[in-house]
py3Dmol code that shows the C-alpha trace and the ligand (Angstrom):
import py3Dmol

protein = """\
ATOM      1  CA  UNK A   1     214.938  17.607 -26.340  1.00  0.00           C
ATOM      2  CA  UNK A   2     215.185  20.508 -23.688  1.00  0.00           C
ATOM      3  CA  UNK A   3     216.685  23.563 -24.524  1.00  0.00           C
ATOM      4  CA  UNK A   4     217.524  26.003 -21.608  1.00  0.00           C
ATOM      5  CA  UNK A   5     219.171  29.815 -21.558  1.00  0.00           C
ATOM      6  CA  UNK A   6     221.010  30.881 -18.506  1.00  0.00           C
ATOM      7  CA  UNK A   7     219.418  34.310 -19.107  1.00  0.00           C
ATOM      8  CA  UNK A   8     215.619  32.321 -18.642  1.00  0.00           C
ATOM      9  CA  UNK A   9     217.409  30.939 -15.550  1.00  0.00           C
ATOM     10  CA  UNK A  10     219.006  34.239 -13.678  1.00  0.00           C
ATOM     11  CA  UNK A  11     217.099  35.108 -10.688  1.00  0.00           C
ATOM     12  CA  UNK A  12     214.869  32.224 -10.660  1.00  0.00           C
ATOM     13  CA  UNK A  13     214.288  28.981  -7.990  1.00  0.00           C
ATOM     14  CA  UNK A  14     217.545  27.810 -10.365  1.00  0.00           C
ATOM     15  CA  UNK A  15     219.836  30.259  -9.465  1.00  0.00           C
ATOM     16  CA  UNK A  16     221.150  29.551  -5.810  1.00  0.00           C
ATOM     17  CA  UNK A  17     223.136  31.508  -3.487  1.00  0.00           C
ATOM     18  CA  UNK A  18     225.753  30.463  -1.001  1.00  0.00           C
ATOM     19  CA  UNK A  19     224.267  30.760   2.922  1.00  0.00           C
ATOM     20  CA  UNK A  20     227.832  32.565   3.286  1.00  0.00           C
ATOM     21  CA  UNK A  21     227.461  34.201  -0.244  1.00  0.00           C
ATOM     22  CA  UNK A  22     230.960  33.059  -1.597  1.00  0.00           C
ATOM     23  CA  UNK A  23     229.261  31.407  -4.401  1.00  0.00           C
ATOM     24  CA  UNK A  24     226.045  31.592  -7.176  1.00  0.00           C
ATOM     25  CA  UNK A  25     224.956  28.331  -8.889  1.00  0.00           C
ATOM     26  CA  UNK A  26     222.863  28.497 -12.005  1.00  0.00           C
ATOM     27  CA  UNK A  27     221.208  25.150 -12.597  1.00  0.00           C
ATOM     28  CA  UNK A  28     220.963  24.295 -16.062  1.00  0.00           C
ATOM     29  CA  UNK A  29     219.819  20.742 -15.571  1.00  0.00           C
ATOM     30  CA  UNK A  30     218.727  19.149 -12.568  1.00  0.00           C
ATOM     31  CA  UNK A  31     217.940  15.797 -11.198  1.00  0.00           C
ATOM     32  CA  UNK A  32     214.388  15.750 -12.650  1.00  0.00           C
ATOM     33  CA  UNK A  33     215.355  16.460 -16.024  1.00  0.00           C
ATOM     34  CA  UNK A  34     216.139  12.417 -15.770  1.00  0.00           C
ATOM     35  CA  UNK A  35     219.678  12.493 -17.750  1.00  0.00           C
ATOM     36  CA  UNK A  36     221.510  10.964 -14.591  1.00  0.00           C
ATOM     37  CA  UNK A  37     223.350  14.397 -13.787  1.00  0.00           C
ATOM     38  CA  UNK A  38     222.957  18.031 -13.027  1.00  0.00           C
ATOM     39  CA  UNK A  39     224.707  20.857 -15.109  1.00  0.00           C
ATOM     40  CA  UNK A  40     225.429  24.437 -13.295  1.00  0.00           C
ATOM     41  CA  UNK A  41     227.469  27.189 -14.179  1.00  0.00           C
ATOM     42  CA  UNK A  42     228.741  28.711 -11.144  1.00  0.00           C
ATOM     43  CA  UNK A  43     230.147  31.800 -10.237  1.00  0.00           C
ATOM     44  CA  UNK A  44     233.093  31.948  -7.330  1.00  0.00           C
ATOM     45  CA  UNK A  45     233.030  35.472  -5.629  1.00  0.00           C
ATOM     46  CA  UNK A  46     236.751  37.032  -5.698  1.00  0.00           C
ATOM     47  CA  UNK A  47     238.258  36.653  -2.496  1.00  0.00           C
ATOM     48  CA  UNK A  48     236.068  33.506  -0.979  1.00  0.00           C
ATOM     49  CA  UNK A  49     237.588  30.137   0.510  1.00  0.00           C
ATOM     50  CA  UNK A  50     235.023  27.812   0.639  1.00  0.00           C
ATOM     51  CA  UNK A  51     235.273  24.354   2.295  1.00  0.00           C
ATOM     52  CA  UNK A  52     233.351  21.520   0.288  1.00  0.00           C
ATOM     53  CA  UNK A  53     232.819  18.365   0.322  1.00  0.00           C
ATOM     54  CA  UNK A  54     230.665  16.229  -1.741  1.00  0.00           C
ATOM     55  CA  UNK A  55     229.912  12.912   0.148  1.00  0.00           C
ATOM     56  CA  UNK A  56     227.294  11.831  -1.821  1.00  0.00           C
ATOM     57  CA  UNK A  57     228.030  12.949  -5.326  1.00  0.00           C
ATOM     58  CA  UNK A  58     231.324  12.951  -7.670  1.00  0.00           C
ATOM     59  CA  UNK A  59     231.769  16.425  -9.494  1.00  0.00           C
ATOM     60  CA  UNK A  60     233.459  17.812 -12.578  1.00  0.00           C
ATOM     61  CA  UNK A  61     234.245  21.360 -12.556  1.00  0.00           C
ATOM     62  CA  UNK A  62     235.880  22.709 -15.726  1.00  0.00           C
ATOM     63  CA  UNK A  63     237.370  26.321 -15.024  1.00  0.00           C
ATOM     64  CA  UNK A  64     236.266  28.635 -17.768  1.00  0.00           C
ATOM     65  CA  UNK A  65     237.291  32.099 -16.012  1.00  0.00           C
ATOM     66  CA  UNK A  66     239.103  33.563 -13.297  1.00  0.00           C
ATOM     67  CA  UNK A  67     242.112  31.892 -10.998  1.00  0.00           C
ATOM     68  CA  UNK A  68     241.865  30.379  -7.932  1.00  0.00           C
ATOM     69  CA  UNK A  69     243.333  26.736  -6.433  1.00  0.00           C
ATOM     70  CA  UNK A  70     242.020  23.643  -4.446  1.00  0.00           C
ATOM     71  CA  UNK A  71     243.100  21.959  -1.451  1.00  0.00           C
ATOM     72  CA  UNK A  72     242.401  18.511  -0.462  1.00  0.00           C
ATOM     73  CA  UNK A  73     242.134  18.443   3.370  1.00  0.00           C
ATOM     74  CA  UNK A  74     243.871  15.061   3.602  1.00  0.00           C
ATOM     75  CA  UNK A  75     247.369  15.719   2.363  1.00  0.00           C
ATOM     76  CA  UNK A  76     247.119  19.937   2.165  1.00  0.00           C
ATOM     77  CA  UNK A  77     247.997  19.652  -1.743  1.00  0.00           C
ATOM     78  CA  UNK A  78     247.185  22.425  -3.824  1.00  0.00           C
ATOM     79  CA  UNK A  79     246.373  22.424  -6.918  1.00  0.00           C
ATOM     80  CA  UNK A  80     246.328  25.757  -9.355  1.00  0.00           C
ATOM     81  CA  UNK A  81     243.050  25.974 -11.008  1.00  0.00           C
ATOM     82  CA  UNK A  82     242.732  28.811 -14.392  1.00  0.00           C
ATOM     83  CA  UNK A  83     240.709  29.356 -17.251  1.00  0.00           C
ATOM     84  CA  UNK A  84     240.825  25.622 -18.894  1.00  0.00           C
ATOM     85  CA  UNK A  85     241.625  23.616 -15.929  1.00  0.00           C
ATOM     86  CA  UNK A  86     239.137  20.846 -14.594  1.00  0.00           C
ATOM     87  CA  UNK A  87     239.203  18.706 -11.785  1.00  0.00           C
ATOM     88  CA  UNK A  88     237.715  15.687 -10.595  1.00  0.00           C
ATOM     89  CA  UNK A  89     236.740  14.764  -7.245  1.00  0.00           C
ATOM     90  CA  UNK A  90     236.270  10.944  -8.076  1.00  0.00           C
ATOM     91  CA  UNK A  91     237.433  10.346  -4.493  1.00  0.00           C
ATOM     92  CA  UNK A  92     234.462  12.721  -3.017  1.00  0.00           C
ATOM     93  CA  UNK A  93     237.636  14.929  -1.436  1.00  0.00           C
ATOM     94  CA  UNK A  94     237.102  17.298   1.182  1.00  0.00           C
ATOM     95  CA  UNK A  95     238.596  20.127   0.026  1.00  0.00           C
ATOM     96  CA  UNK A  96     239.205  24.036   0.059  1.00  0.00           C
ATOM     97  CA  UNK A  97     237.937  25.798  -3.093  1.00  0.00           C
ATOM     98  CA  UNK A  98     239.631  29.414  -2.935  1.00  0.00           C
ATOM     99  CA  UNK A  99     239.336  31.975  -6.119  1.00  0.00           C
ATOM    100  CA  UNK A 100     241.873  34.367  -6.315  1.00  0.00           C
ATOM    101  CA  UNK A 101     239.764  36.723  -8.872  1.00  0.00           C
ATOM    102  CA  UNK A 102     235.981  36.089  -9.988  1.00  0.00           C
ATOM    103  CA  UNK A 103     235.902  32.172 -11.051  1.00  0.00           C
ATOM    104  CA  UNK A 104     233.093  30.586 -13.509  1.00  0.00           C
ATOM    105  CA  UNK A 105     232.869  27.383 -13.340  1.00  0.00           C
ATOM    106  CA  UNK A 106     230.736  24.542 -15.338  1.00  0.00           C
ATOM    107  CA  UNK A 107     229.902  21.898 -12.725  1.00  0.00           C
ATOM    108  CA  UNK A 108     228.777  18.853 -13.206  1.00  0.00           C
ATOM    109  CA  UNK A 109     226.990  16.289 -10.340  1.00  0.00           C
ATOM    110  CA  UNK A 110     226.839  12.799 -10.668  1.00  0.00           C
ATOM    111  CA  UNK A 111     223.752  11.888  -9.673  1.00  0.00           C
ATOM    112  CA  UNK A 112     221.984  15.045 -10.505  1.00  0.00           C
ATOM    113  CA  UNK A 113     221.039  17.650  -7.556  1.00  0.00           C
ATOM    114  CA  UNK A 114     217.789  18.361  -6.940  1.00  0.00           C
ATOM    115  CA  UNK A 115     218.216  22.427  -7.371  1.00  0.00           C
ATOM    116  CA  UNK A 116     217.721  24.107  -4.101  1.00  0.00           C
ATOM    117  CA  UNK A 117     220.476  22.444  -2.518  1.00  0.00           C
ATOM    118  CA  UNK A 118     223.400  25.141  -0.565  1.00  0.00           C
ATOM    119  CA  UNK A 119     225.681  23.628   1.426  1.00  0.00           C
ATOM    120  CA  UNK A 120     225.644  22.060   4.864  1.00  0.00           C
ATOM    121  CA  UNK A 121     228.001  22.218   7.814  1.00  0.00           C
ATOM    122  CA  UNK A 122     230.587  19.810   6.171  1.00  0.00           C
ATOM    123  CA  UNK A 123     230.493  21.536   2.952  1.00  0.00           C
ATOM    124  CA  UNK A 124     228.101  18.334   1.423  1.00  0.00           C
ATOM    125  CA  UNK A 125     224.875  18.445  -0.485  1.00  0.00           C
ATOM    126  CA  UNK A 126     222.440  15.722   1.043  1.00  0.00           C
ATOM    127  CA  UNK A 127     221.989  12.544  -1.124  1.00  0.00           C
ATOM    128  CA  UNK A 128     219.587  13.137  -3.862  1.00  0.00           C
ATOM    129  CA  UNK A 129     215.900  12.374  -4.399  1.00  0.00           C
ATOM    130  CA  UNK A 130     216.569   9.195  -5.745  1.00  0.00           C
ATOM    131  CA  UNK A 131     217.869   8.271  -2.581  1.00  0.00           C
ATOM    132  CA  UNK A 132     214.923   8.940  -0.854  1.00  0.00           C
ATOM    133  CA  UNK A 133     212.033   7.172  -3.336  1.00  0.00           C
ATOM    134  CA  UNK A 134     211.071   4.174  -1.038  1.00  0.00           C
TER     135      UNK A 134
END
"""
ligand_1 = """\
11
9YT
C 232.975 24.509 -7.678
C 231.986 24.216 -6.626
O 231.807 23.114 -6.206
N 231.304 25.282 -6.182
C 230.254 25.165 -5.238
C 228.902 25.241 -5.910
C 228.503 23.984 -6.645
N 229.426 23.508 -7.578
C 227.184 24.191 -7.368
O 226.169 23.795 -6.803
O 227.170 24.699 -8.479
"""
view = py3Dmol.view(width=600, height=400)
view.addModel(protein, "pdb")
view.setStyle({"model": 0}, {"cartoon": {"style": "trace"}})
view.addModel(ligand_1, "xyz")
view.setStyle({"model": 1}, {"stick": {}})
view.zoomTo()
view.show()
């Protein structure tokens, strides 16, 4: 059994910054933990639009504070996104994340990221190591 703290994981290689500082991801589990998927709780700066999209991994993010609201590039819906909301991107959507105030969000990757991962210039994290083993 592993048993983490987020306070044991503030400020360390776990906790990872947005190049364009919109976000902060603090990586609870990662890919080499083995479980098949990573767990972060992520903070969403007030103010930020950031444009994501996750080629390579489905995610789960579960809002737990704050307001903000998606938009999936292909159709320009919106969807309202508060304290208790989740959403799925089982379709690996390209879409706009924008928080209205300060958002926290639990995050989950399926597979796992590897932890040092920020985004590139289409919003995706690259494939993860087990894509790269042979
Ligand atoms: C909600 C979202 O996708 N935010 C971007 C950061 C990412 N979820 C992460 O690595 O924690």
């Amino acid at each position: 059994m592993i048993v983490r703290k987020l306070e044991d994981i503030v400020s360390t290689p776990r906790h990872v910054k947005a190049n364009d500082g919109q976000w902060e991801s603090r990586r609870l589990i990662l890919n080499d933990d083995a479980v098949g998927f990573s767990l972060h709780d992520t903070i969403i700066h007030a103010g930020t639009e950031t444009l994501i999209w996750y080629k390579h991994h489905i995610e789960a993010v579960y809002c737990i504070e704050g307001e903000g609201e998606v938009e999936t590039t292909e159709n320009g819906n919106i969807y309202p996104i508060a304290a208790g909301s989740v959403y799925l991107l089982n379709g690996n959507e390209r879409h706009y994340l924008r928080a209205k105030t300060t958002m926290r969000m639990v995050c989950v990757f399926n597979p796992g990221i590897t932890g040092q991962e920020t985004h590139d210039a289409d919003g995706a994290y690259r494939p993860g190591a087990e894509f790269n083993s042979n």
